[in-house]
N, C-alpha and C positions, 0 to 999 in steps of 0.2 A: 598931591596924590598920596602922599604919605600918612599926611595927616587923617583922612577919608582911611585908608586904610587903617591904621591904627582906631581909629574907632567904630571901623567896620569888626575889625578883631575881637574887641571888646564884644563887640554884641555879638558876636558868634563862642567867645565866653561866655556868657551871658547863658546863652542857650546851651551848651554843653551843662552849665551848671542846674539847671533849671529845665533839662532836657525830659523829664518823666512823663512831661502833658505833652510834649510834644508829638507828633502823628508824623508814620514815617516818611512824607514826601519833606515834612517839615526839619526833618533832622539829613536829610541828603542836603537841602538846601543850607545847613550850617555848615555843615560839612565842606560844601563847595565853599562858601565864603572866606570858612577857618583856612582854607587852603592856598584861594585867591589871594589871602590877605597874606599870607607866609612867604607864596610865593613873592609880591612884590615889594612886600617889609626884606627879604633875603637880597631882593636884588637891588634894591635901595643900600640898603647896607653894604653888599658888594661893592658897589659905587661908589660909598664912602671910604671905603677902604682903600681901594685903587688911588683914587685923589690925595689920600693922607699921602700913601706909598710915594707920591709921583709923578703918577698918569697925569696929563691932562682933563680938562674937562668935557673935552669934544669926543676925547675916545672912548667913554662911559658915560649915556646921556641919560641913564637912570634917576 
């Protein structure tokens, strides 16, 4: 999932960078993605940190 993410990020980079031909349904739709993808890249990383910390792995199933 991470992974998929991460490269979903990119291409929502992708498109921020290269966003001028884009039409506006088209730039909501990065938008959602760039955020989809932050959001579970953050909680991926949460995850990871909890585990370094300590936590178990059952208690953060991210």
């Amino acid at each position: 999932m991470v992974a998929i993410g991460s490269i979903a990020f990119a291409a929502a980079a992708g498109g921020f960078v290269f966003g001028e031909e884009l039409t506006g349904i088209m730039k909501k739709v990065v938008n959602i993605v760039a955020a989809v993808c932050l959001a579970v890249g953050g909680g991926a990383f949460i995850g990871w940190v909890a585990v370094k910390a300590g936590a178990t792995a059952s208690s953060c199933p991210v």
